[in-house]
PAFIDREN-210837 format. One record per atom (N, C-alpha, C): x, y, z. Coordinates in steps of 0.2 Angstrom, whole numbers, padded with zeros to 4 digits, always signed. Each point is the difference from the previous one (the first is absolute). Layout:
! residues N
XYZ ...
END
This chain:
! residues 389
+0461+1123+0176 +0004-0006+0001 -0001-0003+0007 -0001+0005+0004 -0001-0002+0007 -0008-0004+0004 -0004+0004-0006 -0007-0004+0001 +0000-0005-0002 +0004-0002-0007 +0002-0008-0003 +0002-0003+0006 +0003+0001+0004 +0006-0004+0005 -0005-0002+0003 -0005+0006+0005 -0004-0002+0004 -0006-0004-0001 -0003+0000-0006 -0004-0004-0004 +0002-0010+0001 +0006+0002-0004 +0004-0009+0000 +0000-0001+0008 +0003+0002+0005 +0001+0000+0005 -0008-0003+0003 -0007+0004+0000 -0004-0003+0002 -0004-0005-0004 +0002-0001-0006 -0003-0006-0002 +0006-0007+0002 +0004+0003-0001 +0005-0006+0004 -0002-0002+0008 -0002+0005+0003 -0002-0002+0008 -0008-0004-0001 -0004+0005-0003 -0006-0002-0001 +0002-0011-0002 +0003-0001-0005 +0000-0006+0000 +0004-0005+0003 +0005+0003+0005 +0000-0005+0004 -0003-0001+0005 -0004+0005+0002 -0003-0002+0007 -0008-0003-0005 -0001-0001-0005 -0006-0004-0002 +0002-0006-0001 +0010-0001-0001 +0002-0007+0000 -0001-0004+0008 +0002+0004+0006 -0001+0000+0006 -0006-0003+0002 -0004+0002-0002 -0009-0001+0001 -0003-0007-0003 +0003+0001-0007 +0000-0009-0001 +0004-0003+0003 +0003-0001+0002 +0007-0006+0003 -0005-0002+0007 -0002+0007+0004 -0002-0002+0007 -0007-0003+0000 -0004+0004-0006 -0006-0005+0000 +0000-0007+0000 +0005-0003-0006 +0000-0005+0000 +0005-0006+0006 +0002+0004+0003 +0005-0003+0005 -0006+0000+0007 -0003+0003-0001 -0002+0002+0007 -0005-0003+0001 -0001-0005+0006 -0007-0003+0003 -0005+0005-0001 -0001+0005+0002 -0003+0006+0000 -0003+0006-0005 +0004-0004-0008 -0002+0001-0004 -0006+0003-0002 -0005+0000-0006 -0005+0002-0003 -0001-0007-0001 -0008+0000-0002 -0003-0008-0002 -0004+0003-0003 +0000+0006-0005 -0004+0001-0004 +0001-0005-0006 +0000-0004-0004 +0000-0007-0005 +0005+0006-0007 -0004+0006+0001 +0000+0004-0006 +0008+0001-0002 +0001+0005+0007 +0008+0001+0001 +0005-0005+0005 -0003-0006-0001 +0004-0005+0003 +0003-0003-0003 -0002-0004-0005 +0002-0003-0005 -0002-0007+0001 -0005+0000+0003 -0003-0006+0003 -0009+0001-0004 -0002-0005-0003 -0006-0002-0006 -0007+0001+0007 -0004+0004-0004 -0006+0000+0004 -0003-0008-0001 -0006+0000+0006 -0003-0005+0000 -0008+0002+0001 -0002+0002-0001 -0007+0006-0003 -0003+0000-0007 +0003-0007-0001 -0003-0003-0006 -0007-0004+0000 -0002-0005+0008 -0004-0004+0001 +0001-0007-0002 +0008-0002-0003 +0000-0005-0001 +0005-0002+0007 -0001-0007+0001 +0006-0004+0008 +0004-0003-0005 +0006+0001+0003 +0006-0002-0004 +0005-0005+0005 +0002-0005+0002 +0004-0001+0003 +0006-0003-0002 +0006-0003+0002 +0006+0000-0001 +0004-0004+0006 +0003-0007-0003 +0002-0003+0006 +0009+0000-0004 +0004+0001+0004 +0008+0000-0001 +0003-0007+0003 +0002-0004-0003 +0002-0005+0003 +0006+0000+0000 +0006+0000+0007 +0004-0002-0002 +0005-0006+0001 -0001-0001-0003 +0002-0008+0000 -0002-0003-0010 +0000-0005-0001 -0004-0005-0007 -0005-0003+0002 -0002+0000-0004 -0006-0005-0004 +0004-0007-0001 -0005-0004+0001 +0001-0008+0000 +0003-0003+0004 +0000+0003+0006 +0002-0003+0005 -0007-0005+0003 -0005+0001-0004 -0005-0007+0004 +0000+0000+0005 +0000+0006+0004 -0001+0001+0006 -0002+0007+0003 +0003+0005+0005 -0001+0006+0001 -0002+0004-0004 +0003+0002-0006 -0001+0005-0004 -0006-0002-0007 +0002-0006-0002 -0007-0002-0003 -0006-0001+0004 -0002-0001+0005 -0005+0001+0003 +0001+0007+0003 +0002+0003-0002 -0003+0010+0003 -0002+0002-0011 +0002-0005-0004 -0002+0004-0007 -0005-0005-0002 -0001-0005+0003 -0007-0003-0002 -0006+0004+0003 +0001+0003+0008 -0003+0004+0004 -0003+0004-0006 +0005+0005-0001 -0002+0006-0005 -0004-0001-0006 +0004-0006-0005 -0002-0003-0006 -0011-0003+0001 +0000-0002+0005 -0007+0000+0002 -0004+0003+0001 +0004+0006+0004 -0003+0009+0003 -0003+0002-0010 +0002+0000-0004 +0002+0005-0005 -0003-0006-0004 -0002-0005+0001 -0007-0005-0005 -0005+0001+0006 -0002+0001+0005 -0006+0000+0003 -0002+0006-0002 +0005+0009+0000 -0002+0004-0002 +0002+0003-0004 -0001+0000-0006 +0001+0004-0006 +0000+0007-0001 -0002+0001+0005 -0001+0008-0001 +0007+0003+0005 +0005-0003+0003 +0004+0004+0003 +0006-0003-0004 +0006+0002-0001 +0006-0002-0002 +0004-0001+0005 +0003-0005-0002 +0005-0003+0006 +0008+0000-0006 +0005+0003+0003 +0005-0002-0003 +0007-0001+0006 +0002-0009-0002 +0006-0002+0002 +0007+0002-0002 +0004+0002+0005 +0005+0001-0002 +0005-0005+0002 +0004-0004-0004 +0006-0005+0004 +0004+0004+0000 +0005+0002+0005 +0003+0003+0001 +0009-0004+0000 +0000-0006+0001 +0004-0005+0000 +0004+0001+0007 +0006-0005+0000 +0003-0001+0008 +0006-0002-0003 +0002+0004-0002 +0008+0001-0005 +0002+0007+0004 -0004+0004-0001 +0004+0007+0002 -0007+0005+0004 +0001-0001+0007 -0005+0004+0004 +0001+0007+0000 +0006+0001-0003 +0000+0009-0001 -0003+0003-0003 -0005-0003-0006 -0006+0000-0005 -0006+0004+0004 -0002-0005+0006 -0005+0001+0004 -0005+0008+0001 +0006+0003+0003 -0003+0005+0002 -0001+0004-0005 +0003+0003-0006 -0001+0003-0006 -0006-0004-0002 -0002-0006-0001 -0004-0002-0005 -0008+0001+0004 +0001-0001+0009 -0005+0004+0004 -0001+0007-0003 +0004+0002+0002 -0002+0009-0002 -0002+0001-0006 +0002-0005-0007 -0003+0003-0006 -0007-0005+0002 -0003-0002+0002 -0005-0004+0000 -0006+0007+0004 +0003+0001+0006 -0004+0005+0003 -0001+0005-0004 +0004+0002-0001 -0004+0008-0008 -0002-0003-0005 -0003-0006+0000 -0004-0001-0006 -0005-0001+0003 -0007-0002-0001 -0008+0002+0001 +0001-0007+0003 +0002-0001+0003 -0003-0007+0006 -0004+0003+0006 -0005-0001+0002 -0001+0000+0006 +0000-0004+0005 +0002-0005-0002 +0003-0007+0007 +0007-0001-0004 +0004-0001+0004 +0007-0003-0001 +0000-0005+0004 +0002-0006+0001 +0002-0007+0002 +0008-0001-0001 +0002+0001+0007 +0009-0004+0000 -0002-0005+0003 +0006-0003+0001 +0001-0010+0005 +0005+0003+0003 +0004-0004+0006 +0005-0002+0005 +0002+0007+0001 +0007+0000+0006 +0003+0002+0002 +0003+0004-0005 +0002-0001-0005 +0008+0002-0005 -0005+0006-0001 -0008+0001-0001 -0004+0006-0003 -0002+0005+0006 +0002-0001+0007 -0002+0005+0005 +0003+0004+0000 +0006+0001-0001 +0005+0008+0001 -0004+0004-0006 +0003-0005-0008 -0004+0005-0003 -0006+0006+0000 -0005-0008+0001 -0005+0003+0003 -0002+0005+0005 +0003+0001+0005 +0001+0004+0004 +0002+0006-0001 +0005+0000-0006 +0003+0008+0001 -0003+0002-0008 -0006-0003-0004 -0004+0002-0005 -0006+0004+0004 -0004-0006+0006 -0006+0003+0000 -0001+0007+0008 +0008-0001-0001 +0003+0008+0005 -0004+0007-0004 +0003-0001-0007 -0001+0007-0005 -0007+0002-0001 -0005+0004+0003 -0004+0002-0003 -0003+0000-0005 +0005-0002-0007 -0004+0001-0008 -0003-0008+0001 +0001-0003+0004 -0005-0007+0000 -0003+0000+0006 -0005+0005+0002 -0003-0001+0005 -0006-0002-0001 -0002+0000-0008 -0009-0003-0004 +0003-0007-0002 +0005-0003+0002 +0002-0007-0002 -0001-0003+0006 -0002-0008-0002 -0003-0005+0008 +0006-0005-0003 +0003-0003+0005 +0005-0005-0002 -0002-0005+0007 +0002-0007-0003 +0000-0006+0006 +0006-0003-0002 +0002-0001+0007 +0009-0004+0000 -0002-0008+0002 +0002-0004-0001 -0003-0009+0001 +0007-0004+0002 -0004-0002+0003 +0008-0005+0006 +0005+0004+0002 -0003+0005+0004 +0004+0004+0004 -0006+0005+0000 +0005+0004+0007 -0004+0007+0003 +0004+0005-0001 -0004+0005-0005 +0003+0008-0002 +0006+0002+0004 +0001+0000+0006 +0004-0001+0006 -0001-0005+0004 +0005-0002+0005 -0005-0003+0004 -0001+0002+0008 -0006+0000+0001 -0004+0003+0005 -0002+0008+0000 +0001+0000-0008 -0001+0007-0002 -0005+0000-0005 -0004+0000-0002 -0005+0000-0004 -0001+0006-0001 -0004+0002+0007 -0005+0004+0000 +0004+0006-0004 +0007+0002+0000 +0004+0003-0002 -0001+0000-0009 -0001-0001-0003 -0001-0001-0005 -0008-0001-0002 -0003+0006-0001 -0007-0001+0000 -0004+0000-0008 +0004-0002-0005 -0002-0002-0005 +0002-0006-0003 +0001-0005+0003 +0003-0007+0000 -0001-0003+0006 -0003-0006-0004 -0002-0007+0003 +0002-0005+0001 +0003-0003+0006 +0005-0007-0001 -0003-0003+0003 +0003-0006-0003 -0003-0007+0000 +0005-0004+0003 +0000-0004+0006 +0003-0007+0001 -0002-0005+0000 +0003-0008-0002 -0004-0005+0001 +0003-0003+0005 -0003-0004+0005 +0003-0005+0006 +0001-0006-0004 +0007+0000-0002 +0003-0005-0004 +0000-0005+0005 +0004+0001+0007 +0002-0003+0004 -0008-0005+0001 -0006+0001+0000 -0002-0004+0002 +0000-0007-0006 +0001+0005-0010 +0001-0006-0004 +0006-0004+0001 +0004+0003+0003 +0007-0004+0002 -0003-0006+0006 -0004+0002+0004 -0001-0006+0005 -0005-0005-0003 -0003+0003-0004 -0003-0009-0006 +0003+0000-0003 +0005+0002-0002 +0006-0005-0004 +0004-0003+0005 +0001+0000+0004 +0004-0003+0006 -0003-0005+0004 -0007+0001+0002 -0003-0006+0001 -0001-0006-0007 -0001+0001-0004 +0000-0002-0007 +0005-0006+0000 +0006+0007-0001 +0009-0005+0000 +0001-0004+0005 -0003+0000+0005 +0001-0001+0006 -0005-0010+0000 -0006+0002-0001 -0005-0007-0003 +0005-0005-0002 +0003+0003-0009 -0001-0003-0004 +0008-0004+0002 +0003+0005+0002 +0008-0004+0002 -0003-0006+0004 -0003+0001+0005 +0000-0005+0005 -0005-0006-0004 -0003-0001-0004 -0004-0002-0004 +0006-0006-0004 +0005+0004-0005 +0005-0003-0003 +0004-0003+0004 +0002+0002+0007 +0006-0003+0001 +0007+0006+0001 -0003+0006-0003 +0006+0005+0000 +0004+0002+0005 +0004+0002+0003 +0003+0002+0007 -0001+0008+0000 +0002+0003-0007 -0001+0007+0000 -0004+0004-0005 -0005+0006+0001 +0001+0004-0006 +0002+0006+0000 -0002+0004-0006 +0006+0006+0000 -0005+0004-0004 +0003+0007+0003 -0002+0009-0004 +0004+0002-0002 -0003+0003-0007 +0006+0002-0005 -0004+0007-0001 +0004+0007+0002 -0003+0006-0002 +0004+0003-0005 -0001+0003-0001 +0001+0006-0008 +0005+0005+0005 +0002+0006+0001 +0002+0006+0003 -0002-0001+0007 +0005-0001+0006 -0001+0000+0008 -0004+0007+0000 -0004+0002-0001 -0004+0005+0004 -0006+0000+0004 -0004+0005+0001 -0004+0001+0004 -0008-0007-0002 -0001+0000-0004 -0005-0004-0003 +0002-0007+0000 +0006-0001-0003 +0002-0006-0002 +0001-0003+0009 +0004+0003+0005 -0002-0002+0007 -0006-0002+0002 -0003+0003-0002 -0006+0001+0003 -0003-0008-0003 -0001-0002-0005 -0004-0008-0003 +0007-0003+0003 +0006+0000+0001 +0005-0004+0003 -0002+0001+0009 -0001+0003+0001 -0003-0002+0008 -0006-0003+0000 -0004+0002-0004 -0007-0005+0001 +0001-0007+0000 +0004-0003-0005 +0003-0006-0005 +0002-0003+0007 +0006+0002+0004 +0002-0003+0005 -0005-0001+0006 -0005+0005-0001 -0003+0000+0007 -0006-0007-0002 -0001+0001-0006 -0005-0008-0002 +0004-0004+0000 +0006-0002+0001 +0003-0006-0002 +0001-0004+0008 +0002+0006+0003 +0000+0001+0008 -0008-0003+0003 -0004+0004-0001 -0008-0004+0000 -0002-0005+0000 +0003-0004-0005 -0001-0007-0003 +0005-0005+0005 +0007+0002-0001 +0004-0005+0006 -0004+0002+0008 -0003+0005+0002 -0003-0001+0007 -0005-0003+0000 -0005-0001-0005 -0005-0004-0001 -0001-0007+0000 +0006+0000-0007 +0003-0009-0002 +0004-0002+0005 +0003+0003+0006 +0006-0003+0002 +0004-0001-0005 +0002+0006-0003 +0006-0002-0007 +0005+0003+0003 +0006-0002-0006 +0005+0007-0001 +0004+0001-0006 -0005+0002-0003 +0000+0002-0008 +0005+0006+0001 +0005+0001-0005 +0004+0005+0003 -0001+0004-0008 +0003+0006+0002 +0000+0005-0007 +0003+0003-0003 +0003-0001-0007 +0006+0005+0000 -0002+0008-0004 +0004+0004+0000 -0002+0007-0003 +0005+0002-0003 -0001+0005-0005 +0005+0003-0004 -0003+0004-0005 +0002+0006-0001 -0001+0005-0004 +0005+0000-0008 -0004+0000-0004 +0003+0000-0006 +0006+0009-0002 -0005+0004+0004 +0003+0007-0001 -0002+0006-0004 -0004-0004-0005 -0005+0004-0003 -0008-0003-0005 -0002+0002-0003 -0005-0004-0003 -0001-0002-0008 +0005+0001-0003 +0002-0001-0005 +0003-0007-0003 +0006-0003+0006 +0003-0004-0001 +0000-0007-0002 -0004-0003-0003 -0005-0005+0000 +0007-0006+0001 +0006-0001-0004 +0003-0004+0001 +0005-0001+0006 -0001+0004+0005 +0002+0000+0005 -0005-0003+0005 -0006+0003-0001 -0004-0005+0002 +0000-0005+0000 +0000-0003-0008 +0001-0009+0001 +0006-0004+0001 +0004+0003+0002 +0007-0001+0004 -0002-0001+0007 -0004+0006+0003 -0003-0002+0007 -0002-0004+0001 -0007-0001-0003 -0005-0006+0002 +0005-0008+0000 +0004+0001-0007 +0003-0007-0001 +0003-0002+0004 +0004+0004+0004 +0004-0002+0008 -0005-0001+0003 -0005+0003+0000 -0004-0002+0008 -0003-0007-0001 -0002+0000-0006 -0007-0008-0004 +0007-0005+0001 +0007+0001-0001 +0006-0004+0003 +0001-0001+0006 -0004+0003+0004 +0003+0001+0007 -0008-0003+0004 -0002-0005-0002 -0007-0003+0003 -0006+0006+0001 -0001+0004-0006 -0006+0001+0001 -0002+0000-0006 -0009-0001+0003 -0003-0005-0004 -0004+0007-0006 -0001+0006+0002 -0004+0006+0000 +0002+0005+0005 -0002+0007-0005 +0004+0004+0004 -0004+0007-0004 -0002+0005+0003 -0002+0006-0001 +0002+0007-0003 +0002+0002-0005 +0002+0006-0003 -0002+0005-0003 +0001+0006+0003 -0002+0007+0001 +0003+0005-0004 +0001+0000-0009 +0006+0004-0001 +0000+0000-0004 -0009+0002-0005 -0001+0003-0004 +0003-0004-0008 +0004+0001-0005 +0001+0001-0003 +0007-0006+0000 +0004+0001+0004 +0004-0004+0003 +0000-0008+0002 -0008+0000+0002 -0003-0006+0003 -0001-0004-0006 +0000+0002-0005 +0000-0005-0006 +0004-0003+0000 +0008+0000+0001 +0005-0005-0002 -0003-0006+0009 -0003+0001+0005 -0001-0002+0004 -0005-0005-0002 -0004+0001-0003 -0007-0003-0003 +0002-0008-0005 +0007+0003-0005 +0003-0004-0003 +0005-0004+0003 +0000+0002+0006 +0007-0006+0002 -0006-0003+0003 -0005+0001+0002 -0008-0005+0005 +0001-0006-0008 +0000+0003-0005 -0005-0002-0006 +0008-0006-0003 +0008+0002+0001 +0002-0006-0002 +0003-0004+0006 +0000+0002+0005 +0000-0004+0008 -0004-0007+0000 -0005+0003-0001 -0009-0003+0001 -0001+0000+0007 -0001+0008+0002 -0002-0001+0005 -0004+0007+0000 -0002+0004+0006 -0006+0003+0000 -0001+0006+0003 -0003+0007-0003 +0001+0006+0003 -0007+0003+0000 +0001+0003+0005 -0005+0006+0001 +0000+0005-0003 -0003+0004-0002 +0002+0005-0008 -0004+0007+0005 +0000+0004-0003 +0001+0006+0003 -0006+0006-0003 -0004+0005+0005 -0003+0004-0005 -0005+0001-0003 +0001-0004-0006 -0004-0003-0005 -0002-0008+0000 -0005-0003-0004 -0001-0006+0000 +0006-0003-0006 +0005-0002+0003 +0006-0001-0006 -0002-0007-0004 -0004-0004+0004 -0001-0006-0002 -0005+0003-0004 -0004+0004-0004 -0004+0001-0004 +0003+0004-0006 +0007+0004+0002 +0003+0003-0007 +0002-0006-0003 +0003-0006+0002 +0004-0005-0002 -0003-0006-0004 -0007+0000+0003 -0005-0004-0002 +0001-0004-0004 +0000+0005-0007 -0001-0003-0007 +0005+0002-0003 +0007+0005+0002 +0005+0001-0004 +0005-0005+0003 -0001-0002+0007 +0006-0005+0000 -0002-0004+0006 -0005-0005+0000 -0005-0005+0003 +0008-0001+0006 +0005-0003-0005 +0004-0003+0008 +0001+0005+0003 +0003+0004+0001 +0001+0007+0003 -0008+0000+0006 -0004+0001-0004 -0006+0004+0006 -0001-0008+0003 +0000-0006-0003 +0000-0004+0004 +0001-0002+0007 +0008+0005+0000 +0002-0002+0008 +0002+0006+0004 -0007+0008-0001 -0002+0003+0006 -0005-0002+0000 +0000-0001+0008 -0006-0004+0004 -0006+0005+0001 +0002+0005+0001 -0004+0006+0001 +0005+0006-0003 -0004+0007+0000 +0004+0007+0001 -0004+0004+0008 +0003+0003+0003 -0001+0006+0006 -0003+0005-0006 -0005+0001-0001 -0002+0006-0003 +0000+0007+0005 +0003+0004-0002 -0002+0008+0000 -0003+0001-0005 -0007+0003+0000 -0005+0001-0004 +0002+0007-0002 +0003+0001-0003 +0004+0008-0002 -0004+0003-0005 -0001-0004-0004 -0006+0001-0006 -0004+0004+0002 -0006-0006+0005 -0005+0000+0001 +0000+0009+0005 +0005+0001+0005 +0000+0005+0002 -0001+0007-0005 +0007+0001-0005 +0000+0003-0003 -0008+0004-0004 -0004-0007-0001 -0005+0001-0004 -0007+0003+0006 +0003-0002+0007 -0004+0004+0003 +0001+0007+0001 +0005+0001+0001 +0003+0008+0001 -0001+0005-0006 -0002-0003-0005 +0000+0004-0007 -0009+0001+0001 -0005-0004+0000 -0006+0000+0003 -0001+0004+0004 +0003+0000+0006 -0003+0004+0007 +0001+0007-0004 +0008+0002-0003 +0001+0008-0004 -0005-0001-0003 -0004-0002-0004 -0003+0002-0005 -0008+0001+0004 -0002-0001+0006 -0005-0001+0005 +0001+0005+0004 +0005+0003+0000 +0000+0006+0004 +0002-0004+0009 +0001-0006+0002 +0001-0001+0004 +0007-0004+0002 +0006+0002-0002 +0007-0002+0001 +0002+0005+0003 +0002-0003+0007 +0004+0005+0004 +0007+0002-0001 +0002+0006+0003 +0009+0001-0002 +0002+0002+0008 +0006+0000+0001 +0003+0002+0006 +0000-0007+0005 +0000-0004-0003 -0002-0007+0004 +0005-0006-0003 -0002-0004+0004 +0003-0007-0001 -0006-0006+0001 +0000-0004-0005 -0004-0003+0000 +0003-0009+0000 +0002-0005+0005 +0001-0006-0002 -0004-0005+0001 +0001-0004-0006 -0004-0006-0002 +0000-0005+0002 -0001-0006+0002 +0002-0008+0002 -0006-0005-0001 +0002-0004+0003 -0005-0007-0001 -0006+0002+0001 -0003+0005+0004 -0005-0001+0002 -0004+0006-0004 +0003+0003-0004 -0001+0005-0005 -0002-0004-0008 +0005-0004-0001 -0002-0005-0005 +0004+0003-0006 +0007+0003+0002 +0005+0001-0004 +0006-0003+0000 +0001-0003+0008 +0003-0007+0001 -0001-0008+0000 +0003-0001-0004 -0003-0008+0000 +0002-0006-0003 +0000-0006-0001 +0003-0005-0003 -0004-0001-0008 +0002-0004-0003 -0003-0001-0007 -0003-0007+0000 -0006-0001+0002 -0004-0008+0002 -0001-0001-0008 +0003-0001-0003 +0000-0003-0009 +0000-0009+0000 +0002+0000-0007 -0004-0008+0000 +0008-0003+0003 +0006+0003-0002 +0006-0004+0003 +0001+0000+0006 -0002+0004+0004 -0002+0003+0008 -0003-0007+0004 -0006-0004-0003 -0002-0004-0002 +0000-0005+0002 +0004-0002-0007 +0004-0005-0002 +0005-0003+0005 +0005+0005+0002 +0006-0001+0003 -0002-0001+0010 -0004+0005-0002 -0001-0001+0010 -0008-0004+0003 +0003-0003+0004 -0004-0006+0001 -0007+0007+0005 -0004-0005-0001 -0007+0005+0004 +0000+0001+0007 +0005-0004+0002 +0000+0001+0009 +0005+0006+0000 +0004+0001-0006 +0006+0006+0000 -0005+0005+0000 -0004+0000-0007 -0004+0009-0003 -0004+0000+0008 -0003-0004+0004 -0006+0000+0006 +0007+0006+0005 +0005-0004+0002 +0005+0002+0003 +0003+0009+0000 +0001+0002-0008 +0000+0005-0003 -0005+0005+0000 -0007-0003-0001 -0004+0004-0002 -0003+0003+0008 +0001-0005+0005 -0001+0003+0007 +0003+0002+0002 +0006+0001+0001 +0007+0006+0000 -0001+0007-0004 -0002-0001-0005 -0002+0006-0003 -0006+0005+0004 -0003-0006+0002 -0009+0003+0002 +0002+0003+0008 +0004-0004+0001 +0002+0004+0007 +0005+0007+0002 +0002+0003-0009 +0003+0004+0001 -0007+0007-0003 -0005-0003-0004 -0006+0004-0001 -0002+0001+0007 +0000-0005+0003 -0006+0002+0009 +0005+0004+0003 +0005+0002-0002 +0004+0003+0006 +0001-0007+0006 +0000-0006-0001 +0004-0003+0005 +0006-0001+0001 +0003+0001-0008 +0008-0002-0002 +0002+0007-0001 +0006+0004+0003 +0001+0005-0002 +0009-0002-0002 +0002+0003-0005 +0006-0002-0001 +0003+0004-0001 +0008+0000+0005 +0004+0004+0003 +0002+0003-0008 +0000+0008-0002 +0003+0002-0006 +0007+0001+0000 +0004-0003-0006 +0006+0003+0001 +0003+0004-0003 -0004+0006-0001 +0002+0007-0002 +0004+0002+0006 +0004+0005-0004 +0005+0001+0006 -0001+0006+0004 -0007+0004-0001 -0005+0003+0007 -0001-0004+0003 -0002-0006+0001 -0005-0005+0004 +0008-0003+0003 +0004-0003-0003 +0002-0007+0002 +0010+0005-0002 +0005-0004+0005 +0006+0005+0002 +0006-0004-0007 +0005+0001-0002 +0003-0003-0004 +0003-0006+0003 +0001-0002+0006 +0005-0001+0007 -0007-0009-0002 -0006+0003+0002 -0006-0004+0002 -0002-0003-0007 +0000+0001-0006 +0000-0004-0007 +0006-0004+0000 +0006+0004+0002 +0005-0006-0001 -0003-0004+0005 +0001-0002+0006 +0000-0006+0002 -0007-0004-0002 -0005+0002-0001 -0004-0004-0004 +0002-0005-0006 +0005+0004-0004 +0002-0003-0005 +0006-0006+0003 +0003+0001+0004 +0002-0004+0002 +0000-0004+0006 -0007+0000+0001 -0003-0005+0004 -0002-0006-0003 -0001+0002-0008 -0001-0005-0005 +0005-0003-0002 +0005+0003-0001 +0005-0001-0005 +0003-0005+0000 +0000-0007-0005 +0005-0005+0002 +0006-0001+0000 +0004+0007+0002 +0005+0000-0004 +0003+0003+0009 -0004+0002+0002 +0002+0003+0006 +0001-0005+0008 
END
């Protein structure tokens, strides 16, 4: 009876402390990365698999469809690798990091997140050693920031929006004075780091233009709150296209669409954002793309589709930060036939040498990230402009 006892006793211990040994592996940065006992799919098949999470929707005609046409391209130019998207949606960000993690333990060898809402995740994933054979890149943003190097299997990406914001401000800035307008105005998606950032540029071109013209085009701003909201958006813009402006610049994804429609039953005219929006609108709804003048392209696509390249070439680096801008040729306006049409040739000459002088490094423009520029120093920017003030 007593050896029974002793028997049950050490298969009882024996199985908790095996219970112990799992819990810590899988808790613990410092884990095992054997694929086998991790529960994490080898990648020692010789096929490239990648994987981009978005979170946010599709059809926004801006940000996020241009990071899946990127891919969508990658995965028709090379057939031999798989790419699979994931919409993760922006209804419920608590999704996020579960659906990172089940992505990692599946055989992707590149992961692709966007923005800020994927950093923490990110972070406290590529901590765990069971993904230390995984390459990930983070895009408009940095893994940390000023921390990169910290992170040495992950790649980020930033774009110098602010300088797309300053041709969109020199632009708004033309055509108002052009019209007759007294003001234009920035409509952004979510007050953040990003969206700041093409809102200081915006005022810093608009500011450009009045020292130049002897103007005083003023500027109004406002945050919609998030980038979804589309009919709050066109409640913005319709105060502001009520309030003497003729054209006006918005930043906010998804959102920016109810902004594009108050341009479209106004009759007056926007700068579009990201993508070329006057080409998604083209042919499904002529008046609509009719009255953006241009879009501020962030070429997210095009980057994307380089970074899946360099992985597959052995030359993509990790522990770094990589930012893109006009002189890179990921920032930039969209010269289309409306572009054209709407702006006179002494304007595109005007534009196009402002542009050229932020490639030669003559024009630098002040960032409004809030590393570079103070919360104190964007306000009064904004309210240097503001007609309200």
């Amino acid at each position: 009876m007593f050896k029974k006892i002793t028997a049950l006793l050490l298969a009882l211990l024996m199985t908790a402390a095996l219970a112990v040994s799992l819990v810590s592996c899988d808790d613990d940065p410092a884990g095992p990365s054997d694929p086998s006992s991790s529960g994490v799919a080898s990648l020692d098949d010789g096929k490239f698999r990648v994987a981009l999470l978005i979170n946010g929707d599709l059809g926004d005609m801006s940000f996020w469809d241009s990071a899946n046409e990127g891919m969508l391209r990658f995965q028709a130019d090379h057939p031999e690798a798989e790419v699979k998207i994931v919409e993760m949606g922006s209804s419920d960000a608590t999704v996020y990091e579960s659906l990172l993690a089940k992505t990692a333990a599946e055989a992707y060898d590149l992961i692709i997140v966007g923005t800020t809402d994927m950093r923490e995740p990110l972070q406290r994933l590529v901590k765990k050693s069971k993904y230390a054979d995984r390459r990930f890149v983070i895009f408009d943003t940095e893994i940390k920031d000023g921390k990169a190097a910290d992170y040495p299997t992950v790649h980020s990406i930033m774009f110098s929006q602010n300088e797309g914001g300053y041709l969109a401000g020199v632009l708004a800035g033309l055509l108002s004075l052009e019209s007759g307008a007294a003001n234009t105005a920035f409509i952004g998606g979510a007050a953040n780091d990003i969206i700041n950032d093409f809102a200081s540029g915006f005022m810093q071109g608009v500011e450009a233009v009045n020292a130049d013209k002897s103007s005083s085009i003023g500027a109004y701003h406002a945050f919609i709150g998030d980038f979804v909201d589309s009919p709050k958006g066109k409640s913005l813009a319709q105060a502001y296209y009520n309030n003497d402006v003729s054209i006006l610049f918005a930043a906010a994804s998804q959102a920016g669409i109810g902004c594009i429609e108050a341009a479209k039953l106004g009759g007056k005219t926007i700068i579009g954002v990201d993508s070329d929006q006057y080409a998604y609108y083209k042919d499904s709804d002529p008046d609509k793309a009719a009255v953006i003048v241009t879009s501020i392209e962030k070429r997210v696509g095009d980057t994307l589709y380089e970074a899946c390249e360099k992985f597959m070439t052995g030359t993509l680096t990790y522990g770094d930060l990589e930012v893109l801008g006009v002189a890179d040729g990921k920032i930039g306006y969209a010269d289309n036939e409306n572009f054209r049409a709407l702006v006179s040739e002494e304007n595109r000459a005007y534009l196009a040498d402002v542009a050229a002088k932020i490639v030669s490094g003559e024009l630098t423009v002040q960032s409004g990230l809030k590393r570079y520029t103070s919360s104190a120093d964007l306000n009064a920017l904004f309210d240097r402009l503001d007609p309200s003030k």
